[in-house]
TORZA-956303 format. One record per atom (N, C-alpha, C): atom name; residue in one letter; residue number from 1; x, y, z. Coordinates in steps of 0.05 Angstrom, whole numbers. Layout:
+------+------+-----+--------+--------+--------+
: atom : rest :  nr :     c1 :     c2 :     c3 :
+------+------+-----+--------+--------+--------+
:   CA :    a : NUM :      X :      Y :      Z :
...
+------+------+-----+--------+--------+--------+
This chain:
+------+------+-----+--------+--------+--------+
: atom : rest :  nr :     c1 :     c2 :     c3 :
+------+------+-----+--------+--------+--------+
:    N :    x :   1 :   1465 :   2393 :   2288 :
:   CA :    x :   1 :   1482 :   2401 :   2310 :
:    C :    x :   1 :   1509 :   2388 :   2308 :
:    N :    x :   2 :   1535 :   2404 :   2303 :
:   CA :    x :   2 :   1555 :   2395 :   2309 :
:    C :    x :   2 :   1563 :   2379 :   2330 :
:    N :    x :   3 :   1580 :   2364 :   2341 :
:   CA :    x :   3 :   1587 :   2348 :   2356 :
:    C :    x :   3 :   1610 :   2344 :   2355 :
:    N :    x :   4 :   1626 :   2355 :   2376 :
:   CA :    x :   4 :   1657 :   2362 :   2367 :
:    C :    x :   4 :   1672 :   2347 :   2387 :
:    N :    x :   5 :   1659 :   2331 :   2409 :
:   CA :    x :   5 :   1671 :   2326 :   2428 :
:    C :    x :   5 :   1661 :   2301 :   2431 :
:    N :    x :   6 :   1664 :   2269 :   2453 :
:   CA :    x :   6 :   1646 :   2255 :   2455 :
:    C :    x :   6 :   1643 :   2258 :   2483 :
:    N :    x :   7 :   1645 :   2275 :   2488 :
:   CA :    x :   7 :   1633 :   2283 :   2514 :
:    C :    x :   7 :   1597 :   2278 :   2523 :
:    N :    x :   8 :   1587 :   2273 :   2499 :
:   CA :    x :   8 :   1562 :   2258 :   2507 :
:    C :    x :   8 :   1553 :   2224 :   2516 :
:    N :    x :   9 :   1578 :   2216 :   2512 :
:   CA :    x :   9 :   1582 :   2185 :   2524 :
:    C :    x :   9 :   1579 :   2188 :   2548 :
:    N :    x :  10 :   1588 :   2205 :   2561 :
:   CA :    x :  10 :   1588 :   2216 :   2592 :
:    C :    x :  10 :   1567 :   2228 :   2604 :
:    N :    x :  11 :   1554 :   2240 :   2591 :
:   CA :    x :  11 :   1531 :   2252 :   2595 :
:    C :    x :  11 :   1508 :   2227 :   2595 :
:    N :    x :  12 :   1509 :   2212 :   2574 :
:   CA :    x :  12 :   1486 :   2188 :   2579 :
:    C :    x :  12 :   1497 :   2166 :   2596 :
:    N :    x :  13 :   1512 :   2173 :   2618 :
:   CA :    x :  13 :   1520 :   2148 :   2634 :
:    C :    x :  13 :   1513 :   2167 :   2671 :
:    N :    x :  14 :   1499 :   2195 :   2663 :
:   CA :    x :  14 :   1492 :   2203 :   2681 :
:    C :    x :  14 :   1513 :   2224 :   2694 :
:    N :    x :  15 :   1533 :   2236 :   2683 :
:   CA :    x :  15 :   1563 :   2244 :   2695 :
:    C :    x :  15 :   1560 :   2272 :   2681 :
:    N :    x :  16 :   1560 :   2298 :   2695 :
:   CA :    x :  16 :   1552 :   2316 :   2678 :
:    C :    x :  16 :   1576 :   2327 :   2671 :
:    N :    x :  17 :   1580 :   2341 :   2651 :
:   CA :    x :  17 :   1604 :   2343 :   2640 :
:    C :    x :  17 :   1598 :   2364 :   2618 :
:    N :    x :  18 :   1623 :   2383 :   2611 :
:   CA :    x :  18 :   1621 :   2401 :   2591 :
:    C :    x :  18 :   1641 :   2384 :   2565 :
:    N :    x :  19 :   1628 :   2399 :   2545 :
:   CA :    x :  19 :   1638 :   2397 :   2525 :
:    C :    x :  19 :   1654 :   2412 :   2508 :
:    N :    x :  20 :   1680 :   2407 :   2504 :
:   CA :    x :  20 :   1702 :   2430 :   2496 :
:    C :    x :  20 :   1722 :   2431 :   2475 :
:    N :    x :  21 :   1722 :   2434 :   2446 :
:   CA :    x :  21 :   1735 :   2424 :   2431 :
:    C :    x :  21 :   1745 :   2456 :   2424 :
:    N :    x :  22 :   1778 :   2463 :   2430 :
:   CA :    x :  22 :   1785 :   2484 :   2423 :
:    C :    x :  22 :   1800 :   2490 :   2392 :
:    N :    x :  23 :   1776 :   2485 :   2376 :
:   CA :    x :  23 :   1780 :   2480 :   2345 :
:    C :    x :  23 :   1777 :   2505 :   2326 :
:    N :    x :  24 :   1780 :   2527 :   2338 :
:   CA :    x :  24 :   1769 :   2547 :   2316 :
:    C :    x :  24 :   1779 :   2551 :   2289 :
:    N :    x :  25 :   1771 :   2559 :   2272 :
:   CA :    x :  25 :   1772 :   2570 :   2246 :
:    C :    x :  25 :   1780 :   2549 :   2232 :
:    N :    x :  26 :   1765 :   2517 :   2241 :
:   CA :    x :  26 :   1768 :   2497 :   2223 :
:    C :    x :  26 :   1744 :   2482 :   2220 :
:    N :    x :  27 :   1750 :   2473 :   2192 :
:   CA :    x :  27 :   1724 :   2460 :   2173 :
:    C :    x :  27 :   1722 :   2430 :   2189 :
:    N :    x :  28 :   1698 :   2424 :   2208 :
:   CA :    x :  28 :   1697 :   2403 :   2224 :
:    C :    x :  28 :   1694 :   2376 :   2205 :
:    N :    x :  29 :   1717 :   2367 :   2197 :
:   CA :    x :  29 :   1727 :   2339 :   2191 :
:    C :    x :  29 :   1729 :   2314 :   2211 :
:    N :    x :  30 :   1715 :   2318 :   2237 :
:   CA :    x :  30 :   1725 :   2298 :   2258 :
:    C :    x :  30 :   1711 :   2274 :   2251 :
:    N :    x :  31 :   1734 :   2250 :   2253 :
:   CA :    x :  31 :   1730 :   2222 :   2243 :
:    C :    x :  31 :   1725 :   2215 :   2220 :
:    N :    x :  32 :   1735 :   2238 :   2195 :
:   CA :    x :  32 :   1739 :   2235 :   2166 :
:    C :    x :  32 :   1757 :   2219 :   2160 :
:    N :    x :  33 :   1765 :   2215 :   2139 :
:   CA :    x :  33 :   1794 :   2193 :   2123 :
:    C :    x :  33 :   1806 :   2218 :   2119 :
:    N :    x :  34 :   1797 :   2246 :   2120 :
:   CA :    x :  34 :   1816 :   2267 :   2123 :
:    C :    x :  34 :   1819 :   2283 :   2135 :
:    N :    x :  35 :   1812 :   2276 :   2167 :
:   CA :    x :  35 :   1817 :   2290 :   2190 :
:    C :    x :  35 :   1847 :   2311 :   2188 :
:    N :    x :  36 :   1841 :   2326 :   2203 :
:   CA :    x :  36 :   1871 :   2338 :   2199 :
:    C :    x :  36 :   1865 :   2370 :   2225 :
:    N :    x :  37 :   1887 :   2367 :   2228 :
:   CA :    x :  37 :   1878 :   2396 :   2247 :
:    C :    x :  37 :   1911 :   2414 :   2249 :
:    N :    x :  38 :   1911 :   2443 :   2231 :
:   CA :    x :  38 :   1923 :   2463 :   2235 :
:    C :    x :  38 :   1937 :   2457 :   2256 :
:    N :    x :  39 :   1972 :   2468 :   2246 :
:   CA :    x :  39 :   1997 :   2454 :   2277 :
:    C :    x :  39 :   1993 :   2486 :   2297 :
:    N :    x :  40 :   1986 :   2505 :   2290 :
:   CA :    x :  40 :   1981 :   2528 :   2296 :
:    C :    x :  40 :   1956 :   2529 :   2324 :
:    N :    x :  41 :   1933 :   2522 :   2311 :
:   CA :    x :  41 :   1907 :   2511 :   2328 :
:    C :    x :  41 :   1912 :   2485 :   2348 :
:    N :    x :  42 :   1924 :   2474 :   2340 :
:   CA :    x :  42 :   1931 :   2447 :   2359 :
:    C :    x :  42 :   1946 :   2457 :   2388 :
:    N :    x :  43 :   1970 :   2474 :   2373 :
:   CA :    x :  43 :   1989 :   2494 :   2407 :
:    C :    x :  43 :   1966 :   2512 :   2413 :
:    N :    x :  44 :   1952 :   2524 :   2404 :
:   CA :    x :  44 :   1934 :   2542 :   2415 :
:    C :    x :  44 :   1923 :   2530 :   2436 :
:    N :    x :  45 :   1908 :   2503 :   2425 :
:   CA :    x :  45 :   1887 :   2489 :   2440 :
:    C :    x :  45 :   1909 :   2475 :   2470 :
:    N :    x :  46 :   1921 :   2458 :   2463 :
:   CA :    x :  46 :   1939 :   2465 :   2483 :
:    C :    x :  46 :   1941 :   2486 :   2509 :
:    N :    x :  47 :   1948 :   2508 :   2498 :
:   CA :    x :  47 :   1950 :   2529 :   2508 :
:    C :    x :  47 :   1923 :   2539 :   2530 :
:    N :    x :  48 :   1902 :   2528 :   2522 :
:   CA :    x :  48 :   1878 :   2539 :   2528 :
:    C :    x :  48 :   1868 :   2522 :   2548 :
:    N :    x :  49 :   1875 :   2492 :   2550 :
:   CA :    x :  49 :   1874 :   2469 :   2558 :
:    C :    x :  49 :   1877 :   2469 :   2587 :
:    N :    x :  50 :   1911 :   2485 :   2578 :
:   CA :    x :  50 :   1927 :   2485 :   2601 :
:    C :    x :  50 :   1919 :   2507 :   2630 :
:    N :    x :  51 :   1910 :   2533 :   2617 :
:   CA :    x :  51 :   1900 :   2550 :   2628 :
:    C :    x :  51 :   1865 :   2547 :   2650 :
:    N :    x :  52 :   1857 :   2528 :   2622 :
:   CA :    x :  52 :   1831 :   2518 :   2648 :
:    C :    x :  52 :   1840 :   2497 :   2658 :
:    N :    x :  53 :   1850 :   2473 :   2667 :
:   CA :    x :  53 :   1860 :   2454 :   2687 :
:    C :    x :  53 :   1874 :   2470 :   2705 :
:    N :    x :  54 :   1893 :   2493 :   2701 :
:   CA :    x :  54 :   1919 :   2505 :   2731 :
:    C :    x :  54 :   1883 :   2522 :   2739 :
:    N :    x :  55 :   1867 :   2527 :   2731 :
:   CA :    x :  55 :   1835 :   2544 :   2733 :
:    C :    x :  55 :   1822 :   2523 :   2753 :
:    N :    x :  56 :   1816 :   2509 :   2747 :
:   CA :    x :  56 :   1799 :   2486 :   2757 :
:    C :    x :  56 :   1815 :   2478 :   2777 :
:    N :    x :  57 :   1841 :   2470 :   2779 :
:   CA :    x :  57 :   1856 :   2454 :   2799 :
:    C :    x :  57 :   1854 :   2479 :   2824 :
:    N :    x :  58 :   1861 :   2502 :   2820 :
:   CA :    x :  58 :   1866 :   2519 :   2841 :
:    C :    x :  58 :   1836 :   2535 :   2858 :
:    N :    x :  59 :   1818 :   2517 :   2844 :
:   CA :    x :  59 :   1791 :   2525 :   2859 :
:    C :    x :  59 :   1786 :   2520 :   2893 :
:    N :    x :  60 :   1776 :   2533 :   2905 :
:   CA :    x :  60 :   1765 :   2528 :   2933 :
:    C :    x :  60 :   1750 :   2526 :   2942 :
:    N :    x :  61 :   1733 :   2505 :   2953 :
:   CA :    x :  61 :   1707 :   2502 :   2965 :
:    C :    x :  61 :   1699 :   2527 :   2992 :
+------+------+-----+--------+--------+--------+
């Protein structure tokens, strides 16, 4: 199982939480000596980031 996020540090401290790494169409290198991540995918992720936080923030009970 991939593991793209450490969003499970959080999860074993009882805090439920999603896990979200907006990484597509890349060869998962995370915490290699040759990490690297597409400047293209990086604004995307960004982009995507941004869209669910103004998502999440404008919710109503």
């Amino acid at each position: 199982m991939l593991r793209a996020t450490d969003v499970r540090y959080t999860r074993s401290v009882g805090i439920p939480a999603f896990g979200f790494s907006p990484m597509c169409n890349t060869h998962p290198l995370l915490h290699n000596h040759d990490e690297y991540l597409n400047k293209d995918v990086f604004l995307k992720g960004i982009e995507i980031y941004c869209r669910i936080l103004k998502s999440v923030a404008n919710l109503e009970n």
